[in-house]
C-alpha positions in Angstrom: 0.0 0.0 0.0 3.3 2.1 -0.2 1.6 3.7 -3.6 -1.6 4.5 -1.7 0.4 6.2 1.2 2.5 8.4 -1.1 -0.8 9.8 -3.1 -2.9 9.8 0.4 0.1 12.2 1.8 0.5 14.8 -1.3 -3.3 15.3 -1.2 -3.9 15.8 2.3 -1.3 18.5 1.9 -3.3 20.3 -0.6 -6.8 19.2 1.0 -5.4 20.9 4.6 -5.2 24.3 2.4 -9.3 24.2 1.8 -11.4 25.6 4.0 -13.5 21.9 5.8 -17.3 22.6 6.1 -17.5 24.7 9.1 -21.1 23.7 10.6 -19.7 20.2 10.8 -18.7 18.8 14.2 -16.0 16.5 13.2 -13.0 18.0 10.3 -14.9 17.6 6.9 -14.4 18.5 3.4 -16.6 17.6 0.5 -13.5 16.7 -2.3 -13.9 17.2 -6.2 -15.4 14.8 -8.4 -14.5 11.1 -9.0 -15.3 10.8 -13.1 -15.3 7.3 -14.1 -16.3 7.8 -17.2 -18.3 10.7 -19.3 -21.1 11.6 -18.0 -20.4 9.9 -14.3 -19.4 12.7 -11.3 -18.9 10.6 -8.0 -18.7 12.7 -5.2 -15.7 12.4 -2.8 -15.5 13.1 1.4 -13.0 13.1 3.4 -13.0 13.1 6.9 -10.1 13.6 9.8 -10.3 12.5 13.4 -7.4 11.6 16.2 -4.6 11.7 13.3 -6.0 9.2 10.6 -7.7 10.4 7.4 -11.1 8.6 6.3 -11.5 8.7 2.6 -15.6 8.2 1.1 -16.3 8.1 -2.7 -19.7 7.1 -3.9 -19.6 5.2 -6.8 -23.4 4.3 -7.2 -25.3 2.3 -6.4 -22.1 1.1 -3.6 -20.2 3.5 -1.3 -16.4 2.7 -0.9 -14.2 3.8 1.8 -10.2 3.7 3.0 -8.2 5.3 5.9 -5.1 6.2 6.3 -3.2 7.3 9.5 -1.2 10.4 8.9 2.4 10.2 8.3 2.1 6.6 7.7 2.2 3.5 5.6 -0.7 2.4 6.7 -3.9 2.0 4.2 -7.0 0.3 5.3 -9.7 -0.3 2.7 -12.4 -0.7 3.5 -13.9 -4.0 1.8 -17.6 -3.9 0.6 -19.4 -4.7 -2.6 -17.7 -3.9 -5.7 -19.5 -2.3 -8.9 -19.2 -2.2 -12.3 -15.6 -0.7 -13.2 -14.9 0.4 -9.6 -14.1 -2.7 -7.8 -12.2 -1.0 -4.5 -9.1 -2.6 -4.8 -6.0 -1.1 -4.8 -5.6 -0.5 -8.5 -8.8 1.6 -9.2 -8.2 3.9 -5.9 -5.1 4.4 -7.0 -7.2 5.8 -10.2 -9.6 7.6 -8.2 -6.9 9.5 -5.7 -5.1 11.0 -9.0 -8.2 12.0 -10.6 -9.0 13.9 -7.0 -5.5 15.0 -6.6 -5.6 16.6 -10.0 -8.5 18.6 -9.8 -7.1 19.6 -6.2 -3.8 21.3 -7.5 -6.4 22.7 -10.2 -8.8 24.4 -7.5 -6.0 25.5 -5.2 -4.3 27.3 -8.3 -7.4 29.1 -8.9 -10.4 28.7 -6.4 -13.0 30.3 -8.0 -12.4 29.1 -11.8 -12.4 25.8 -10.4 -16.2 26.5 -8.5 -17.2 28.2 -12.0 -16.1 25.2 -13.9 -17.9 22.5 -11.6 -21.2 24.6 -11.5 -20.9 24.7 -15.6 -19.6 21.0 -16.3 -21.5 19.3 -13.7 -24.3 16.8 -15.2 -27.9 17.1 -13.6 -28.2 13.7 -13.1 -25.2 13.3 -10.8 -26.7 16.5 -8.4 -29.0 16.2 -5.4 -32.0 17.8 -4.8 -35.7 17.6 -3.9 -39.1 17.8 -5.1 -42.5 17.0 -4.1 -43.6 13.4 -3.6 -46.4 13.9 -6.2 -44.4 14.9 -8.9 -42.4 12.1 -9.1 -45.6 9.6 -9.5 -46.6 8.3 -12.4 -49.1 10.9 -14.6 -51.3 7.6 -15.4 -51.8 5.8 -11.8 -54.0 6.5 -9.1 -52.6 7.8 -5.7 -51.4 5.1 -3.2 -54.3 5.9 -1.1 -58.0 7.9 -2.6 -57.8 11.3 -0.6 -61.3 10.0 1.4 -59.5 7.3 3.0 -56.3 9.7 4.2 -58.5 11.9 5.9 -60.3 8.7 7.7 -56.6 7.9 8.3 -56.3 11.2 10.3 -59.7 10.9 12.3 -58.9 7.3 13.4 -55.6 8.3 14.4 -57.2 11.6 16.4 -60.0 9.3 18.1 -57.6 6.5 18.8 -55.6 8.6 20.8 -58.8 10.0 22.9 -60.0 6.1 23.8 -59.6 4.6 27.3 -56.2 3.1 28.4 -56.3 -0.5 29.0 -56.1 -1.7 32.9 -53.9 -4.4 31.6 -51.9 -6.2 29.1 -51.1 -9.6 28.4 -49.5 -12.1 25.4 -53.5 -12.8 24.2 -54.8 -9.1 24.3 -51.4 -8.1 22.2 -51.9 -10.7 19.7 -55.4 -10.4 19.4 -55.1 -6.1 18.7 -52.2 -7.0 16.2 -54.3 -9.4 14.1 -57.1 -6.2 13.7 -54.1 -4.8 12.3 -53.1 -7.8 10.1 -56.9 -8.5 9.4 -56.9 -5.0 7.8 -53.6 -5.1 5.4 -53.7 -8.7 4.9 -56.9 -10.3 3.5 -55.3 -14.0 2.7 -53.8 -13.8 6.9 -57.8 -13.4 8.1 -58.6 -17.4 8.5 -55.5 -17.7 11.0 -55.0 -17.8 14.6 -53.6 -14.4 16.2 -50.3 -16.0 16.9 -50.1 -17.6 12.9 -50.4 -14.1 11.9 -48.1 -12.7 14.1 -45.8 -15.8 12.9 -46.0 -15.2 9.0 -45.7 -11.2 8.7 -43.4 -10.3 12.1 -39.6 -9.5 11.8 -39.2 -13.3 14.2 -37.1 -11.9 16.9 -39.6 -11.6 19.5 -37.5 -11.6 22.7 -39.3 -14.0 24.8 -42.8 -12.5 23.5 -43.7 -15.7 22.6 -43.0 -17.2 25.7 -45.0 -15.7 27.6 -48.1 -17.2 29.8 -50.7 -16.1 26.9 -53.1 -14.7 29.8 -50.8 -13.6 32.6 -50.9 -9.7 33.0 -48.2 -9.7 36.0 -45.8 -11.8 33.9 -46.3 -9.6 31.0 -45.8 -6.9 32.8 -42.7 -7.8 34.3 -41.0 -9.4 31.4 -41.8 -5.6 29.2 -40.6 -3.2 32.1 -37.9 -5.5 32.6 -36.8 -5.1 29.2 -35.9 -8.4 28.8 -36.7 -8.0 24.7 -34.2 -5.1 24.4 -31.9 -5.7 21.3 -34.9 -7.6 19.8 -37.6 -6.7 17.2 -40.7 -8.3 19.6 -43.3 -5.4 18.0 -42.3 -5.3 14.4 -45.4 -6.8 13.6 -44.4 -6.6 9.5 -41.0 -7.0 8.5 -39.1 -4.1 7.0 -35.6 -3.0 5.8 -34.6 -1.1 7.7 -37.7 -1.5 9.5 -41.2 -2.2 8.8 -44.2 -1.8 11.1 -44.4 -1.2 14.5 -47.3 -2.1 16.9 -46.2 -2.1 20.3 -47.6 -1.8 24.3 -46.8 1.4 25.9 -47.0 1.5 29.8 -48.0 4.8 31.2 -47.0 4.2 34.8 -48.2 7.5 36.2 -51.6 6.5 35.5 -50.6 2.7 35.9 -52.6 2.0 32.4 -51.5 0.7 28.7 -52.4 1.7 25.5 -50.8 0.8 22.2 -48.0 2.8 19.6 -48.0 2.4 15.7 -45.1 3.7 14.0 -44.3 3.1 10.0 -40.3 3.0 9.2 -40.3 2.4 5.2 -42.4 4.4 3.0 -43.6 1.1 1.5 -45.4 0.3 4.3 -47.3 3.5 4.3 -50.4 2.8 2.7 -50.8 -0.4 4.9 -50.0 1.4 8.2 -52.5 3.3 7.3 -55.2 0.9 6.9 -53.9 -0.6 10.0 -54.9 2.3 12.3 -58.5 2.7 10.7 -58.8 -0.3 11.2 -57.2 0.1 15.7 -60.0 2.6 16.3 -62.8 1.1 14.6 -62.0 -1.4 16.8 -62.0 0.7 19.6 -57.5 -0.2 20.4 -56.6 2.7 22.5 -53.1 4.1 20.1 -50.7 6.6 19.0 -49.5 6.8 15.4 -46.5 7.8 15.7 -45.0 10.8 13.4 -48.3 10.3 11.5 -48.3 13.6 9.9 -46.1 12.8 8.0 -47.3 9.4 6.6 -50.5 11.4 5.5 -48.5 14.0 3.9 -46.5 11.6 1.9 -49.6 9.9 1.1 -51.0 13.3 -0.3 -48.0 14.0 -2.1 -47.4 16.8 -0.7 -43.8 16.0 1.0 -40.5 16.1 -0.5 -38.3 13.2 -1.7 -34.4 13.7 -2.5 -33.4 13.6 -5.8 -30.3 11.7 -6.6 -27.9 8.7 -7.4 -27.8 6.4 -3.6 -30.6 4.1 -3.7 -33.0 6.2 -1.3 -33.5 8.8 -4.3 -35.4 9.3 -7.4 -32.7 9.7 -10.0 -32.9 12.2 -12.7 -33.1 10.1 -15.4 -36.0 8.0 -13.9 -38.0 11.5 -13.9 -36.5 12.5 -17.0 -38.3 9.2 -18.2 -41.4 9.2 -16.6 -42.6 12.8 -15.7 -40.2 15.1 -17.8 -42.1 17.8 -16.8 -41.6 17.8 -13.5 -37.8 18.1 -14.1 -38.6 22.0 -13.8 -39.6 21.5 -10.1 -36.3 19.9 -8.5 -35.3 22.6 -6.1 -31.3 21.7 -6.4 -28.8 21.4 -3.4 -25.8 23.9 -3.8 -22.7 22.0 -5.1 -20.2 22.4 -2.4 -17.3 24.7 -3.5 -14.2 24.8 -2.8 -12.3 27.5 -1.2 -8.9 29.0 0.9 -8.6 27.5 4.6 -8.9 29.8 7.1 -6.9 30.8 10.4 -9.6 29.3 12.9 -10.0 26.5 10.6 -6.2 25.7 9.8 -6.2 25.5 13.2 -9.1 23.2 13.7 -7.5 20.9 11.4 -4.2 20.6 13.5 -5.8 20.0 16.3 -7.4 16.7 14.5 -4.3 15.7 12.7 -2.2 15.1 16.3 -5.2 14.7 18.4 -4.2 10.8 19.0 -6.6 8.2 20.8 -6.6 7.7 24.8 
């Protein structure tokens, strides 16, 4: 990794002469571009803590990364999925840091042409931005939910937070409010037992849930405020990635009662969260929906979603495709420039460089 090293060490002694981004907390600077090939801008981070150097460049859909301590031989890379040309090895950040240290000697010679030049060359498909949820919907299908059933979306969550509090809670009363939920996303699930239902759709790491005397409210009790489960996914009643619903008992000890919490993780699981909570308070199951204003306004359409190339964005070219007219609306990010380092900040950044580990 000697070759590594050697690059690593002339281009942190240009990057330590542009000014990091100030508002973060660690020693941050957004680098130039990464181009693959035409056409391709892959944005590059850099990061400095306790005297090593952390190297990001997005090449999407993957993220690669390497660090290197300061003054050193030593080159870690970091070993993830490889894609397309870029596989991470040694060979093609070798390619990567000359590209960056290029275009570093180019903006330190001349700050501002370099900014101008970026803002100019720049493609739109490899900027960020955001644009309302709505727009990026196809012009010839419905909306994920008719506008009638959001609003009875928002009165079911408002009356289910105004029913009575249960005086207790066991295995059997958990199971049987989480199969109205099931029973109202899942049609096929209705002939099954509470617990079959609970079996097929739930994340499988219930903690002990399962264990549990099905009608005993003092062992239930003692087995959730002993937090026994912590660590474990006992209330993600549908299965998500990251997560995917969650129903789950909430103890109120200063009025020694339970109710329930619903909370949707993935934006997949909107609609059906949704349903789910109609369905609680017709019921009459005493819940919260959690952060439900804003299922209901990404329902609408009314939110924002960011634009870009991870896999959590639209992408340009999949609006250019399918609603080129919306194009107009993306409210871009500013492309980070680059600038002269500054006194407070040169000093900022020796502090990281030496600043060694306890």
């Amino acid at each position: 990794m000697d070759g590594l090293a050697e690059q690593l060490e002339r281009l942190f002694a240009l990057l330590t002469r542009t000014q990091p981004v100030v508002e973060e907390y660690d020693v941050v600077w957004h680098g130039p571009y990464y181009i693959p090939r035409r056409g391709r801008w892959c944005p590059s981070c850099f990061t400095l803590y306790r005297g090593t150097l952390y190297v990001g460049l997005f090449v999407p859909p993957a993220r690669h990364g390497l660090e290197w301590k300061i003054g050193s031989d030593e080159v870690g890379i970091e070993r993830g999925s490889s894609w397309g040309t870029f596989t991470g090895d040694e060979g093609t950040w070798a390619d990567a840091l000359a590209q960056i240290e290029r275009r570093l000697v180019s903006a330190v010679r001349n700050f501002e042409a370099y900014n101008r030049r970026v803002e100019r060359q720049l493609p739109l498909a490899c900027r960020t931005g955001k644009i309302p949820r709505a727009l990026t919907w196809p012009r010839d299908e419905e909306p994920p939910l008719p506008p009638r059933e959001i609003e009875r979306f928002e009165a079911a969550v408002a009356r289910g937070e105004g029913l009575p509090p249960l005086v207790e809670m066991t295995l059997f009363a958990y199971l049987k409010a989480a199969a109205v939920a099931y029973d109202a996303a899942f049609p096929e699930l209705r002939p099954l037992s509470a617990l079959e239902k609970y079996k097929r759709k739930a994340d499988g790491r219930h903690g002990g849930l399962l264990d549990l005397p099905p009608k005993e409210a003092g062992a239930f009790h003692e087995w959730y405020t002993g937090r026994a489960w912590a660590g474990t996914h006992p209330w993600e009643i549908v299965f998500g990635h990251p997560h995917g619903i969650l129903f789950s008992p909430l103890w109120e000890a200063d009025i020694e009662r339970w109710r329930y919490s619903l909370a949707v993780a993935s934006p997949g699981w909107y609609v059906t969260a949704a349903r789910m909570g109609i369905a609680l308070e017709g019921n009459g199951v005493p819940f919260r929906f959690h952060d439900w204003k804003k299922v209901a306004d990404a329902l609408r359409g009314v939110d924002d979603v960011p634009v870009g190339s991870d896999p959590y964005s639209v992408s340009y070219e999949e609006l250019e495709q399918a609603r080129p007219e919306a194009l107009d609306r993306i409210r871009w990010d500013r492309v980070p420039h680059l600038g002269p380092i500054t006194p407070d900040q040169a000093e900022r950044v020796s502090r990281a460089e030496s600043d060694a580990a306890p």
